[in-house]
Structure formats: C-alpha cells, structure tokens
C-alpha positions as CSV (number, residue, x, y, z in Angstrom):
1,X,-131.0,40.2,-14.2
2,X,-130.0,40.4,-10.2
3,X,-131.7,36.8,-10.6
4,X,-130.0,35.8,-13.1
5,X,-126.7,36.2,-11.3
6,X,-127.6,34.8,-8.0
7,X,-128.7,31.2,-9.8
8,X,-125.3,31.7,-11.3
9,X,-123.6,32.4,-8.2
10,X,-125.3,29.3,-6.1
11,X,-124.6,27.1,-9.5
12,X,-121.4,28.1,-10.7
13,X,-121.3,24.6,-13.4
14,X,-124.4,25.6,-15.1
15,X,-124.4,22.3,-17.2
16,X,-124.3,20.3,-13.8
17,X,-127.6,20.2,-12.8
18,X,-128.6,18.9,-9.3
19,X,-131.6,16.7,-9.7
20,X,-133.4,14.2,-7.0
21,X,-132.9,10.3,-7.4
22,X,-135.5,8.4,-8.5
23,X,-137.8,6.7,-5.8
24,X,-136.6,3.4,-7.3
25,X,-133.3,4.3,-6.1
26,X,-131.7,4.0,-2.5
27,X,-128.5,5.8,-2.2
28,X,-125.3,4.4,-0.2
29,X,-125.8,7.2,2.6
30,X,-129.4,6.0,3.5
31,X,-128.0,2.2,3.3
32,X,-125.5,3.7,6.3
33,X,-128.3,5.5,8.0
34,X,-130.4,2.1,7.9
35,X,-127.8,0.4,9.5
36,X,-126.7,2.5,12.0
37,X,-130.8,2.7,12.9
38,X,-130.9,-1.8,13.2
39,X,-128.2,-1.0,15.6
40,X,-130.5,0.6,18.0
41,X,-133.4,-1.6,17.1
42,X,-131.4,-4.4,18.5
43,X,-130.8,-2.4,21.8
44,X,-134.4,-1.8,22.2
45,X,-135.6,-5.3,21.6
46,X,-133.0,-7.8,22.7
47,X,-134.9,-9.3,25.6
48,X,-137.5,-10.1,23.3
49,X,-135.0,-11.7,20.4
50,X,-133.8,-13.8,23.2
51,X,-136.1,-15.1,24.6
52,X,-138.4,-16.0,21.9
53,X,-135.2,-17.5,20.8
54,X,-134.4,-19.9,24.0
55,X,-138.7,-20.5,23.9
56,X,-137.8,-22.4,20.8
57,X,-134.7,-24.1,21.5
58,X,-136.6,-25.5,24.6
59,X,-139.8,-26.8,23.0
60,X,-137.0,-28.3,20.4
61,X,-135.3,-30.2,23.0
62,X,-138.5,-31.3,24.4
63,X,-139.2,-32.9,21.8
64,X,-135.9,-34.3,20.7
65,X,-136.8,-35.9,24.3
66,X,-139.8,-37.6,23.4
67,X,-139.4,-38.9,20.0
68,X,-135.9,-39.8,19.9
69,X,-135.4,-42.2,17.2
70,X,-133.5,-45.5,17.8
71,X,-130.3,-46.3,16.1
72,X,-130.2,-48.2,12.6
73,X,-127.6,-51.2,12.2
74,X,-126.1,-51.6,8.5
75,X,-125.2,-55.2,8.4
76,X,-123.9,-56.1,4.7
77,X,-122.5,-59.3,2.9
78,X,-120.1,-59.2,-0.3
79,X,-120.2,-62.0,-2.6
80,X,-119.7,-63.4,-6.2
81,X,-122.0,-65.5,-7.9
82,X,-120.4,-68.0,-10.6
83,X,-119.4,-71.4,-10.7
84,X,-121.8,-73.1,-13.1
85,X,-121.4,-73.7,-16.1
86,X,-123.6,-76.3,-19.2
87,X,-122.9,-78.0,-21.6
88,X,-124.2,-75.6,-24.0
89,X,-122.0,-72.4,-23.0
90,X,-120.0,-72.6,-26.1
91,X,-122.8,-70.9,-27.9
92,X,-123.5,-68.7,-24.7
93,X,-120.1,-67.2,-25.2
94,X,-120.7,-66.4,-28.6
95,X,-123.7,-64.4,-27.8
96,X,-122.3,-62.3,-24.5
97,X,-119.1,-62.0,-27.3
98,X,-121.7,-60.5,-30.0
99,X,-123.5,-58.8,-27.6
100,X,-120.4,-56.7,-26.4
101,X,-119.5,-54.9,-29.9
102,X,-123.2,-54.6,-30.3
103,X,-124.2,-57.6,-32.7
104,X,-126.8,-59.3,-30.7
105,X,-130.8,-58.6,-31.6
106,X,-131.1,-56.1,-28.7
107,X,-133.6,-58.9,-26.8
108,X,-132.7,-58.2,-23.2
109,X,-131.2,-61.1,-21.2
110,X,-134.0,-63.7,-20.1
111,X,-132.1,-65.2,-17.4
112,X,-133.6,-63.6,-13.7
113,X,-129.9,-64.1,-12.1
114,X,-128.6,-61.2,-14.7
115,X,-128.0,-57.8,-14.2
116,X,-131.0,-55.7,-12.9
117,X,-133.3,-59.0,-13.5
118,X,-131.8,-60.4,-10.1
119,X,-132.0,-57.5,-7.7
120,X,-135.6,-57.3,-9.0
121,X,-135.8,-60.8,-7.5
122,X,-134.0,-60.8,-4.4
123,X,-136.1,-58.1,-3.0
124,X,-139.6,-59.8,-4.5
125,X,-142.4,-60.7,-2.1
126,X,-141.9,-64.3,-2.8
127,X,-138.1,-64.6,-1.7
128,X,-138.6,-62.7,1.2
129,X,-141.5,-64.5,2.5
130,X,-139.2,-67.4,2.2
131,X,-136.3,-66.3,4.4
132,X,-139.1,-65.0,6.8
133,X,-140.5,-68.6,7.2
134,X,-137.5,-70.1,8.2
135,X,-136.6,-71.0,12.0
136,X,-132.7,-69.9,13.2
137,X,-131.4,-69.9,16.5
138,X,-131.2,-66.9,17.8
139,X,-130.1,-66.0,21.4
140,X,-129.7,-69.8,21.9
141,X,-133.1,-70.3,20.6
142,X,-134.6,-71.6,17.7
143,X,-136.9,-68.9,16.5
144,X,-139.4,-68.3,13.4
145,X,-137.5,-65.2,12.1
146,X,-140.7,-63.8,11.2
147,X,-141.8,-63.4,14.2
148,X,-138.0,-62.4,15.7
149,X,-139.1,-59.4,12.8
150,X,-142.2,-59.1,14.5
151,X,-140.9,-58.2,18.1
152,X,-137.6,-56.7,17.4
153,X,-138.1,-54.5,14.4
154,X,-140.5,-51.8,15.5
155,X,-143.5,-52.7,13.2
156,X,-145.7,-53.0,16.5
157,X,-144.8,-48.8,17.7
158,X,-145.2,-47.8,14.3
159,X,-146.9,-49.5,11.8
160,X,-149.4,-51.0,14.3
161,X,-149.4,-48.6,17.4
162,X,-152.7,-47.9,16.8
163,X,-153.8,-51.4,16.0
164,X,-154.1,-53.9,19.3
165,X,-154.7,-56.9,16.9
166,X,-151.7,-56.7,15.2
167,X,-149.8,-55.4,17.9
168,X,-150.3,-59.2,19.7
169,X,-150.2,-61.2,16.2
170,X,-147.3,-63.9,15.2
171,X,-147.3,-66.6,13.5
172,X,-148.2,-70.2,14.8
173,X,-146.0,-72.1,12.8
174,X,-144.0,-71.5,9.6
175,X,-146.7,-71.6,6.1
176,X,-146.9,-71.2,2.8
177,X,-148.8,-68.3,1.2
178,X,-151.4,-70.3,0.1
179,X,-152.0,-71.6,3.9
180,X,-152.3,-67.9,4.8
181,X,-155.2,-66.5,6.6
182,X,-156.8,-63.1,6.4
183,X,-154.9,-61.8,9.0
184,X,-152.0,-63.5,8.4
185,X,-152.3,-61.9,4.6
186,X,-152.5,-58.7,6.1
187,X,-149.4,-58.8,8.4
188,X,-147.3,-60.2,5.7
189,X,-148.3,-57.4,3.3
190,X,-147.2,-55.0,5.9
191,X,-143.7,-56.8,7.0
192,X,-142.5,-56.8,3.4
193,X,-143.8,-53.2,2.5
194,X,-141.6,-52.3,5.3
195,X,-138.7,-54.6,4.7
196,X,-138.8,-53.8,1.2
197,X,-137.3,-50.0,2.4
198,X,-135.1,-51.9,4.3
199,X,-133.2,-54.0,2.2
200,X,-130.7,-52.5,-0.7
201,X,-128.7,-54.6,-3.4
202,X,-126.2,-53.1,-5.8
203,X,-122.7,-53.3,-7.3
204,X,-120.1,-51.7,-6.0
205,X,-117.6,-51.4,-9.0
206,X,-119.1,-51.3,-12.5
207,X,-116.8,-53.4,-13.5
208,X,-116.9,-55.9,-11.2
209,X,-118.9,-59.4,-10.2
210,X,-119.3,-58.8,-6.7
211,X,-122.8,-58.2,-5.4
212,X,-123.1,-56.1,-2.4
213,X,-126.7,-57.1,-0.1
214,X,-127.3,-54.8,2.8
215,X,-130.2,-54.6,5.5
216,X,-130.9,-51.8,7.9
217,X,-132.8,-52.2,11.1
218,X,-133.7,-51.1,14.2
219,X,-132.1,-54.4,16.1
220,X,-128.3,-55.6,15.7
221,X,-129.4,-59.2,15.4
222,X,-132.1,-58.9,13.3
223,X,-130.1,-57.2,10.7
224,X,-127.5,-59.7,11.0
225,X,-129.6,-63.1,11.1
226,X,-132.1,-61.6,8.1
227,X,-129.7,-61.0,5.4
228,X,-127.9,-64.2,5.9
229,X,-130.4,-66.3,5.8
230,X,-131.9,-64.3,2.8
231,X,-128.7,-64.9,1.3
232,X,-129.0,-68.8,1.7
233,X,-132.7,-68.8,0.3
234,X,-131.5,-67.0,-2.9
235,X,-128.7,-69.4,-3.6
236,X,-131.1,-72.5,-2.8
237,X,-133.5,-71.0,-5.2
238,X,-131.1,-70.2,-7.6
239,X,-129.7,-73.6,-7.8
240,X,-133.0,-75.2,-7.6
241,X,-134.1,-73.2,-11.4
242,X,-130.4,-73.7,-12.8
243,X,-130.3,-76.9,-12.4
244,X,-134.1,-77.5,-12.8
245,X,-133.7,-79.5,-16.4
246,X,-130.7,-81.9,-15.2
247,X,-132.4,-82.2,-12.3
248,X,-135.4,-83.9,-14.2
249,X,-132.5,-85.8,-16.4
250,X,-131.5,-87.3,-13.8
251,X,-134.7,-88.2,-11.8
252,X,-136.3,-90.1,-14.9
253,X,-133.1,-91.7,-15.5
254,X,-132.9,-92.8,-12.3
255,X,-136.3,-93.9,-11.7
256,X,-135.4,-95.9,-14.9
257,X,-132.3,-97.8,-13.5
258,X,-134.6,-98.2,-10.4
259,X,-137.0,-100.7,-12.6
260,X,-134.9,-101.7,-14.3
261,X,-133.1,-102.9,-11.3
262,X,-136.3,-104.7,-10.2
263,X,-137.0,-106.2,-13.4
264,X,-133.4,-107.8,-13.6
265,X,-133.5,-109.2,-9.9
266,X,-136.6,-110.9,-11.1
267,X,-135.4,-112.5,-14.0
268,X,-132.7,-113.6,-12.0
269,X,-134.7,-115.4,-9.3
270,X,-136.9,-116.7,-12.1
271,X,-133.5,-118.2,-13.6
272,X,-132.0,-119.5,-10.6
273,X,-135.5,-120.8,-9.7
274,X,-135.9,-122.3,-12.9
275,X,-132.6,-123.7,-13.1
276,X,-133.4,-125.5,-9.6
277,X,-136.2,-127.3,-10.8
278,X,-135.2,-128.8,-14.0
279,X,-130.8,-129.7,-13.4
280,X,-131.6,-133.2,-14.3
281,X,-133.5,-132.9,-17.3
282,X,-131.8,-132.9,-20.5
283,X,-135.0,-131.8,-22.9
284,X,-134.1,-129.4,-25.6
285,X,-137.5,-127.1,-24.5
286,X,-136.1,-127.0,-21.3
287,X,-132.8,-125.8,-22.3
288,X,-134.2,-123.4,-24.7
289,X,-136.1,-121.7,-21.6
290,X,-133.1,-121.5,-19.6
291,X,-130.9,-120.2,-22.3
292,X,-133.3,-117.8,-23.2
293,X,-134.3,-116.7,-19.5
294,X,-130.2,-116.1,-19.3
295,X,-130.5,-114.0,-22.6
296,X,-133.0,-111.8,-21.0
297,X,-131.0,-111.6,-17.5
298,X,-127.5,-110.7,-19.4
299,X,-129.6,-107.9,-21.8
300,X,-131.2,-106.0,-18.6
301,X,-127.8,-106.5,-16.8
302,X,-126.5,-104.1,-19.5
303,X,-129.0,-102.0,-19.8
304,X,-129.2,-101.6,-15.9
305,X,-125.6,-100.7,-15.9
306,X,-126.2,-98.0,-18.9
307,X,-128.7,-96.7,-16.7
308,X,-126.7,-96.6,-14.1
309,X,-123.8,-94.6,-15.9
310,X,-126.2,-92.3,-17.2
311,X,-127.4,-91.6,-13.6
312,X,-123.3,-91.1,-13.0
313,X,-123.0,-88.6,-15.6
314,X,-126.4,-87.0,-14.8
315,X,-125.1,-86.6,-11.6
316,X,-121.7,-84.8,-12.5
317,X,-123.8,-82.5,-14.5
318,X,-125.9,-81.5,-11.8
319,X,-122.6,-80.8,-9.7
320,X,-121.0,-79.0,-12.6
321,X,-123.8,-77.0,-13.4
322,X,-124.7,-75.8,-9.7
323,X,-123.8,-72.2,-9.4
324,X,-121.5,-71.3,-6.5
325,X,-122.2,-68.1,-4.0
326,X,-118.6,-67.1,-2.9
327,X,-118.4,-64.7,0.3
328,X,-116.3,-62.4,-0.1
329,X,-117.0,-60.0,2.8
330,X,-119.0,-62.4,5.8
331,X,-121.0,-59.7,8.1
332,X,-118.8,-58.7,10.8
333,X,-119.9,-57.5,14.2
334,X,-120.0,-55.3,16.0
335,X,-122.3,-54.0,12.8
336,X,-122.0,-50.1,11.9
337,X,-124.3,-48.2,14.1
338,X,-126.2,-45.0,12.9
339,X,-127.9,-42.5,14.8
340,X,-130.2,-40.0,13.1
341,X,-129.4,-36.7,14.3
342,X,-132.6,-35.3,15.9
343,X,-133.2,-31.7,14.5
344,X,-135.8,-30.8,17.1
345,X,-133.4,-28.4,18.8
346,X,-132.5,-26.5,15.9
347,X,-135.4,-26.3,13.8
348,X,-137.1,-24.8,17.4
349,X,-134.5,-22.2,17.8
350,X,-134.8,-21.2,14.0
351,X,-138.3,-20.7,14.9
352,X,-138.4,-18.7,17.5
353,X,-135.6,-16.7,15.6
354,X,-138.3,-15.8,12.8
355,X,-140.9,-14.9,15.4
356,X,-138.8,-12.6,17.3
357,X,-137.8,-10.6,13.9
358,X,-141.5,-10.4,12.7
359,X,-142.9,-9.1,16.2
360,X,-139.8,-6.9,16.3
361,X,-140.4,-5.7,12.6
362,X,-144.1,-5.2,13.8
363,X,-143.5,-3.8,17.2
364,X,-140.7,-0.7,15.6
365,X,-143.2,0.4,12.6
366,X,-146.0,0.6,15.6
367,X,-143.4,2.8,17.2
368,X,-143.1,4.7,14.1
369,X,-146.4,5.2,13.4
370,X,-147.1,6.3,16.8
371,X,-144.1,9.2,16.6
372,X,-145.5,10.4,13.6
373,X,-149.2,10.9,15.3
C-alpha cells in the first residue's frame, strides 16, 4: 500500500504515462545538443578544413593555368532565300494552299531547299568540302581555306597532337573527292567531323523566312571567311539544280540556232556563189536552182531566227527562275567573343572541401572511440 502511494505521489496524472521515444526518433533537444557539439568540432579542426581547402583551390588554379581554353568567335549571317519562281507555280500554289488546311496526301516535300530538307544539306559532307576547296584572300593572300582551317582552327593540338603526319599535312592544290588520296581521305573525314560541331543553321522566328547560318571557331577570321563563302557555295548550288532543266532548254536550243546558223551561212555563200557564175545565163534549170537555193536560204533564215527567240525566252526563264539569296544581317566585326569559364578553381576547392569533412568526420569518431576506451 506504502507503494502504492509513493508511485502516486511521483505520478500524480496516472493516465499520463512517461515512456522512452523510439530509437527511430531524434528529439529537438539532442538536434540542439548536436549542434552546439559541430560548434566545437569546427574549433578543433579548422586548420585542417583550411588547408585541405586552399590545397584544392591551388591545384585548381594550376590547372586552369595549363589548359586554359582559347576563346570561340560566333560569326553569323541572316538571309532570305526567294526570288524564283516557274512557269508552273500556279499549281504549286494550289498544293502549299491544300497542304495548309491539311488536304495534301501527307507525302513530305521533295524539294532539298525546304524546311528541314535544306539544313540537312548545308551542313552535308559534300557542300562543305566545296567551300573548303575554294581559295580567298585572306590577310592579303590568296589562300586554300582548307588549309587556312588547317593552321588556324586547332585540329593539329587536338585532333592530331599525337599524330606528326597529320600535324604537317595540307593540301597541294584544291581536288575533287574523287582525286583524293588516302591521306587526304583521312584529313577530310576529320575536318568535317569537326566542322560539322561547328557549324549551326536554324530559324529564328517560326513564322518567318529568314535563315540564320552561324560558325564557331577558335580564330576570328576563320569564322568569318568560312561561313561566307559557305554561304556563296550553297546559293551557286542551289541555282545550279533550280535551274538545272531550263538550263538544258536552253543549251539544246542554242546549240540548235548555232547549226542552224552554220547551215544558213552556207546556203548563202552557195547562193551568192552560184548566182556569180551563171548572171548571164537565161536557162530555165538554172533559174530553177537559184530560186530554189533562195527558197532554202529564206526557210533557215526563219527558222534561225525562231531559234534564236527561243534562246531569248530560254534565257529570261533562266533569269526568272534563279532563286535570289538576300542578306539581311552581313557578318559584322568585331565578331562576338566567348570565353569558357574555366572551372578548375572551383571544382579544386569543392574538393578539398569534401576531403577535409570526411577526415574530420573520421578523425572525431577516432576521438570518440578512443574516450570511451
């Protein structure tokens, strides 16, 4: 009974009953007692923190030293392509018309100057290799820019560091790719796998016709001197296939007033040759030959001059049809200049950071241990 009382006198709320919490559990007085107990921690091993820390930073910075990266030069070109225009766009409108509320047959557009189709082929090995054959001056100097691509862009202290071949290779002269040699194959293979990174094409408004074409490299006038003249091989090329069937119009219809031109200055000489010999005769065969030679000469006259009209018309055609590349934004200079931010530094200090905390983590529960012994 005496028992009995003195649990009810420590407990007066018997229905309150004091229990442990649960190992699971951490309560917010040992959460105070934790912190309070980093706080001498840190007194004890702040040498160490900073120093490891500052060990870091430095090997960072050393090394920010020694492979400090060299700036990148955006140099970009706006323009719209339009201008041409055949004789069959009537029916061409129709379609883009059906297309638009969804009418067409779904075929996607066949024409490589459309949409996604032409970025595909701006950046293609063949086009490229094209503008990289061709000689600009640069400097004052008329230069192979595949070899200006050679010396200024890097390839040689990164691609080809290791290689002392390549590191020495350029090209003799400008070639085709079927006039390519092994090594020459090789070298190409590894310009445009790197240019091909280097190089970006897109539309700057959805709803517009401009076409942005951008190039970043290592060297201002590189950058510069390779997207223009890329820009000039893909309008020559593109004029060269839209005009490629008037084109051959107006060859064979030249080459047609051409013989035609031959064959009537013959007849003509035969005529005046024949007329020569015989302007005293009065025979009715002779004058049948001369009328008839003058038949033949007046009938090719025409036709000559049909020919040449044609070859008129052909010609307008070809100037009609030839799409036109506007500029709208030339490159200006100086070009935007980008240095990468080296990250040495910091990623050295954030380093040593972690280190300090795991050797002070391991040197306090060594302590602990030890007190305990």
């Amino acid at each position: 009974m005496a028992s009995q009382n003195l649990t009810d006198i420590n407990n007066p709320t018997p229905l309150v009953t004091a229990q442990p919490l649960p190992p699971d559990q951490i309560s917010p007085k040992s959460v105070v007692l934790r912190i309070f107990e980093l706080k001498y921690v840190a007194k004890r091993n702040w040498k160490l923190l900073v120093v490891l820390t500052l060990i870091g930073g430095a090997i960072g910075f050393t090394y920010d030293l020694t492979h400090k990266k060299p700036p990148i030069y955006n140099a970009s070109i706006l323009f719209n392509l339009g201008g041409g225009s055949s004789a069959g766009g009537g029916l061409g409108d129709l379609g883009a018309l059906a297309g638009a509320f969804g009418l067409g047959g779904g075929a996607p557009d066949a024409n490589i100057f459309t949409g996604d189709n032409f970025i595909i082929y701006a950046t293609s090995r063949p086009v490229v290799e094209k503008t990289l054959m061709q000689t600009d001056s640069i400097n004052g100097k008329d230069t192979l820019l595949v070899n200006y691509y050679i010396r200024h862009s890097g390839i040689r202290d990164k691609e080809w560091k290791d290689n002392d071949v390549m590191r020495s290779f350029y090209f003799q002269r400008a070639k085709v790719p079927s006039e390519y040699n092994e090594l020459e194959q090789n070298a190409m293979a590894a310009i445009y796998t790197r240019i091909y990174t280097e190089i970006a094409i897109k539309q700057p408004e959805r709803k517009s016709s401009f076409i942005e074409m951008s190039s970043f490299m290592e060297d201002e006038k590189l950058a510069a001197t390779f997207i223009t003249k890329h820009l000039q091989t893909i309008e020559q090329d593109y004029q060269k296939k839209q005009t490629k069937k008037t084109r051959e119009m107006y060859d064979m219809v030249t080459d047609r007033a051409d013989s035609l031109a031959r064959i009537v200055s013959g007849n003509e000489n035969q005529l005046a040759q024949y007329m020569d010999q015989n302007q005293q005769l009065v025979v009715a065969q002779a004058r049948i030959k001369e009328s008839k030679l003058s038949r033949n000469s007046s009938f090719l006259t025409g036709l000559y001059y049909q020919a040449m009209q044609s070859a008129d018309n052909m010609r307008l055609s070809l100037i009609r049809e030839t799409p036109l590349f506007t500029i709208i934004k030339p490159i200006y200079y100086p070009l935007y200049r980008e240095v990468k931010a080296t990250v040495g530094m910091q990623a050295g200090i954030a380093i040593g950071l972690i280190l300090s905390v795991i050797l002070i983590f391991l040197r306090e529960t060594f302590r602990s241990i030890m007190k305990e012994n």
